[in-house]
BAMAR-584280 format. One record per residue (C-alpha): x, z, y; residue in three letters; residue number from 1. Coordinates in steps of 0.5 Angstrom, whole numbers, plus 500, padded with zeros to 3 digits. Each point is the difference from the previous one (the first is absolute). Layout:
<rec east="X" up="Z" north="Y" residuo="ALA" num="NUM"/>
...
***
This chain:
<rec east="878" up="344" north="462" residuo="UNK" num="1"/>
<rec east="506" up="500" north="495" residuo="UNK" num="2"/>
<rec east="501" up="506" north="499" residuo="UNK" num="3"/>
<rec east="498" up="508" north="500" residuo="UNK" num="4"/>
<rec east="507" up="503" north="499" residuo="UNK" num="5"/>
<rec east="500" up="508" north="497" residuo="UNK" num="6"/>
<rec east="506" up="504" north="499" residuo="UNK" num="7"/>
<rec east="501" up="504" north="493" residuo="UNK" num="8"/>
<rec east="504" up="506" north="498" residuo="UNK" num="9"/>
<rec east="501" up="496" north="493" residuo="UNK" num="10"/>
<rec east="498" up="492" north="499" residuo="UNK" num="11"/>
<rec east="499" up="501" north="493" residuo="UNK" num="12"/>
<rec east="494" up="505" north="500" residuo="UNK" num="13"/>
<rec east="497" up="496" north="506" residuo="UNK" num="14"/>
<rec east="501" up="493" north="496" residuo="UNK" num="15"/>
<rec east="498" up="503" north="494" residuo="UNK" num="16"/>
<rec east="493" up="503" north="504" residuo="UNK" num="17"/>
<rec east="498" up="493" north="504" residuo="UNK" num="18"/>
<rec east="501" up="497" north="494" residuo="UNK" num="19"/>
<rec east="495" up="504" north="498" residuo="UNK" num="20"/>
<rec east="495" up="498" north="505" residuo="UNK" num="21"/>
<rec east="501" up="492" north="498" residuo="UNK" num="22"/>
<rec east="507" up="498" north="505" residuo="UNK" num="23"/>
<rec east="506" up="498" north="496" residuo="UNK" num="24"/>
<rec east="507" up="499" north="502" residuo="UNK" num="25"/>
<rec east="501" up="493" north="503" residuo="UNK" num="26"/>
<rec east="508" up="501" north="504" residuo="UNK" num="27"/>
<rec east="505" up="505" north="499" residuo="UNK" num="28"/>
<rec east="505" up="501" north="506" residuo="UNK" num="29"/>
<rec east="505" up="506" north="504" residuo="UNK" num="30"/>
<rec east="498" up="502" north="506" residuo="UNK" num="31"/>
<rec east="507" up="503" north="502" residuo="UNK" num="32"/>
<rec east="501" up="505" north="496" residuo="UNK" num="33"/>
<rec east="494" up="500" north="497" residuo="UNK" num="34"/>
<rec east="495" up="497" north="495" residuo="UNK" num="35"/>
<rec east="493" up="496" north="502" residuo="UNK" num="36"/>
<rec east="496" up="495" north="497" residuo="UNK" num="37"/>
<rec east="494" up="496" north="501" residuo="UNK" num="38"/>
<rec east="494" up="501" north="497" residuo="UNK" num="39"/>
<rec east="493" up="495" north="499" residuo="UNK" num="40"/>
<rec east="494" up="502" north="498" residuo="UNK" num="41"/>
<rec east="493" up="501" north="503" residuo="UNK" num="42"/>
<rec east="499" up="495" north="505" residuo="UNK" num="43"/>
<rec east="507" up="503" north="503" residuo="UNK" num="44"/>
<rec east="508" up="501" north="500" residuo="UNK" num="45"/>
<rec east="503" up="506" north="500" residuo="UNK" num="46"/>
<rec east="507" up="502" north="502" residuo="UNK" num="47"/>
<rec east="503" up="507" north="496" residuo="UNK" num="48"/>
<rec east="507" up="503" north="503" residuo="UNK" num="49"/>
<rec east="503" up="507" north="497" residuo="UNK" num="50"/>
<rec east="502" up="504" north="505" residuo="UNK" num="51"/>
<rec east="506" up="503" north="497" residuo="UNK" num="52"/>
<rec east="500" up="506" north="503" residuo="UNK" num="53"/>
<rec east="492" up="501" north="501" residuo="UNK" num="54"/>
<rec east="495" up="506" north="503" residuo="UNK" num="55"/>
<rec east="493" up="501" north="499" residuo="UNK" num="56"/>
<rec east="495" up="494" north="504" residuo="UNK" num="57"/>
<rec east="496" up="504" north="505" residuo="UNK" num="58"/>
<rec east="493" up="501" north="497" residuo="UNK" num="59"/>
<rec east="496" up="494" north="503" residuo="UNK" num="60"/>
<rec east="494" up="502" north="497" residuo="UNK" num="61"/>
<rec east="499" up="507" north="501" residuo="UNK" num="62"/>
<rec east="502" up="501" north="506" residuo="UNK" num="63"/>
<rec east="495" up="498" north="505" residuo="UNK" num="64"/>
<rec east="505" up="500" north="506" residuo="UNK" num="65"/>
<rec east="505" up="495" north="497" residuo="UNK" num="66"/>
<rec east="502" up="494" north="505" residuo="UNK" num="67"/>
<rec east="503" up="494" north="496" residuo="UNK" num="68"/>
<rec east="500" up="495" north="495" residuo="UNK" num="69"/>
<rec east="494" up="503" north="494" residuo="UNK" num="70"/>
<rec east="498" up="496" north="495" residuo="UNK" num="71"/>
<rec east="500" up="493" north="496" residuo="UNK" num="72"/>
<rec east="494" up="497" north="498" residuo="UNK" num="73"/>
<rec east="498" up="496" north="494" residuo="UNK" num="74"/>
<rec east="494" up="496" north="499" residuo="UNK" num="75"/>
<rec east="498" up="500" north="493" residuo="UNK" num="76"/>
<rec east="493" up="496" north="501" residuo="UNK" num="77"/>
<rec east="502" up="495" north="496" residuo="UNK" num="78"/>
<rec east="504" up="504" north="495" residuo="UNK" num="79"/>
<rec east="495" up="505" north="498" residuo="UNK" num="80"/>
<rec east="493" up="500" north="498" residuo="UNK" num="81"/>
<rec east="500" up="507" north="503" residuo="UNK" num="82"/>
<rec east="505" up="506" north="503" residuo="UNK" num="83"/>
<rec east="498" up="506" north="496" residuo="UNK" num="84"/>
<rec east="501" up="496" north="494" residuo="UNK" num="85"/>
<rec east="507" up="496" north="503" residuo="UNK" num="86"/>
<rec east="502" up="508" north="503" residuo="UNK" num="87"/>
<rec east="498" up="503" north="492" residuo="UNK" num="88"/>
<rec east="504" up="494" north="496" residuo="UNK" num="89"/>
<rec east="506" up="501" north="505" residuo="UNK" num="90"/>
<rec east="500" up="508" north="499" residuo="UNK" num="91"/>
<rec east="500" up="499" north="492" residuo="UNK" num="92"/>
<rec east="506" up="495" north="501" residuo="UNK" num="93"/>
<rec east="503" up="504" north="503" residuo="UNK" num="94"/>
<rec east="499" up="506" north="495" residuo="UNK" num="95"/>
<rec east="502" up="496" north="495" residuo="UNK" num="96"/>
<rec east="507" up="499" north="504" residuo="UNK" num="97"/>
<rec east="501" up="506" north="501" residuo="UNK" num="98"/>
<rec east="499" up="502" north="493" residuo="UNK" num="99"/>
<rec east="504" up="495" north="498" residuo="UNK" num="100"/>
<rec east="506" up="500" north="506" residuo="UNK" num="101"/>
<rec east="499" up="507" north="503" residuo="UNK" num="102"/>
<rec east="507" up="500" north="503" residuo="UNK" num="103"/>
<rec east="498" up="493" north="504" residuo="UNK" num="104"/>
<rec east="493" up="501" north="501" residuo="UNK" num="105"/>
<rec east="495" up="505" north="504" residuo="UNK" num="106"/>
<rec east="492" up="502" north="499" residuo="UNK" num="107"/>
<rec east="496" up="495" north="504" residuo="UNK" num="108"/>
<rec east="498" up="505" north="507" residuo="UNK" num="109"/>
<rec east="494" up="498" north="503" residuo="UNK" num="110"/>
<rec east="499" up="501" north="507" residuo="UNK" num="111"/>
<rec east="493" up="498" north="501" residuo="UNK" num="112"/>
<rec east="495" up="498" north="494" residuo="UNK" num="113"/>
<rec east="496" up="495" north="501" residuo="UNK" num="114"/>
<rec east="495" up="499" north="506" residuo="UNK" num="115"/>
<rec east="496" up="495" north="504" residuo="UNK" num="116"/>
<rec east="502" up="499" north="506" residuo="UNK" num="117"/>
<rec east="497" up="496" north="506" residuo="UNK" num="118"/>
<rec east="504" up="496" north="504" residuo="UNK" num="119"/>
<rec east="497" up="495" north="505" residuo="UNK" num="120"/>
<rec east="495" up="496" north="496" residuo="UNK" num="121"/>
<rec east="503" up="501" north="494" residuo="UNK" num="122"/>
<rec east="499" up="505" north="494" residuo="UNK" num="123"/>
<rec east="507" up="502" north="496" residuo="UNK" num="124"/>
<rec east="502" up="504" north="495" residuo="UNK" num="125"/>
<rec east="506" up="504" north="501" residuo="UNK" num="126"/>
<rec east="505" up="504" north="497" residuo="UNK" num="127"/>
<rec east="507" up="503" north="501" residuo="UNK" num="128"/>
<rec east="506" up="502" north="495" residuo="UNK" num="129"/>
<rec east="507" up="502" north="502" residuo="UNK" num="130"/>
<rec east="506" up="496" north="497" residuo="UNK" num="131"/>
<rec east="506" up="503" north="497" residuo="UNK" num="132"/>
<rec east="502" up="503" north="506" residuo="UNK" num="133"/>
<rec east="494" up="502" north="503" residuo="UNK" num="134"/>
<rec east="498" up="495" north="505" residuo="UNK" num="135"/>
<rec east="493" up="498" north="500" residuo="UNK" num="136"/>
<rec east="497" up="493" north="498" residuo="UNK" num="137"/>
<rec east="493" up="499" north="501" residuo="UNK" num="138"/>
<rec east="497" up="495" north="495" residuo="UNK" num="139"/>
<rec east="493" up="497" north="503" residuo="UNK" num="140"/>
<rec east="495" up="496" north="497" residuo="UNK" num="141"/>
<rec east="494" up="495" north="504" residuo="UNK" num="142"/>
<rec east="494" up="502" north="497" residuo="UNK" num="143"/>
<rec east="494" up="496" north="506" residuo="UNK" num="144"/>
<rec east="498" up="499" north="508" residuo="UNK" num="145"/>
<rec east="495" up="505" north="502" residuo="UNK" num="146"/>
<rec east="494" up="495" north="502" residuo="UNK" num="147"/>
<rec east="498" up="500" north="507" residuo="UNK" num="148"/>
<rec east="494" up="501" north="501" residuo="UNK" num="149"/>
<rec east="496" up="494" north="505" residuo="UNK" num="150"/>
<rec east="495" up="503" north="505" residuo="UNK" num="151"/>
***
């Protein structure tokens, strides 16, 4: 894939946020009228647009009836030694932002601690957090194969 494109109200709140997860701005550009760019980081590449006139995104994640694109995922296996850890130094970046530049920055929402999921034969760690406009990212860690049992 090249790119996850996501439309923003404001392009330099959401730059300032994805830089926080670890992104950075690799190619600035007009799309019409409006700002963009291009993001790297976490094994993927991010396209943010401002919208210039911007309404609220439908909430994704919690309303169970939502039809539609819902989340991006990043693997951070290898970027962490665990979630709740990577999930509490994200937090206190972000506090420490928001105390530093409270007109760009926003505490950090949670949208689901961290929790083991089984997905297949596999053991994950899970985590959701919203990004400056509200749209759930979800942040998973491997932790293991279930073992099969010979019979």
């Amino acid at each position: 894939m090249h790119h996850a494109s996501i439309r923003t109200a404001n392009i330099h709140r959401a730059i300032a946020f994805y830089e926080q997860l670890g992104f950075s701005v690799c190619e600035r550009f007009t799309a019409g009228i409006t700002l963009a760019c291009w993001m790297e980081g976490l094994g993927g590449r991010i396209e943010l647009l401002q919208i210039p006139q911007p309404r609220p995104a439908p909430d994704a994640f919690g309303d169970e009836h939502y039809v539609g694109y819902y989340h991006l995922s990043f693997d951070i296996t290898n970027a962490s030694a665990d979630l709740p850890s990577w999930l509490a130094s994200l937090q206190e970046r972000c506090a420490e932002a928001v105390q530093a530049q409270p007109d760009q920055f926003q505490p950090l929402k949670v949208l689901l601690e961290p929790t083991q999921q089984m997905i297949g034969d596999r053991i994950y760690e899970v985590t959701f957090i919203a990004d400056a406009d509200g749209l759930p990212l979800e942040f998973i860690r491997l932790l293991g194969n279930v073992q099969q049992s010979s019979s």
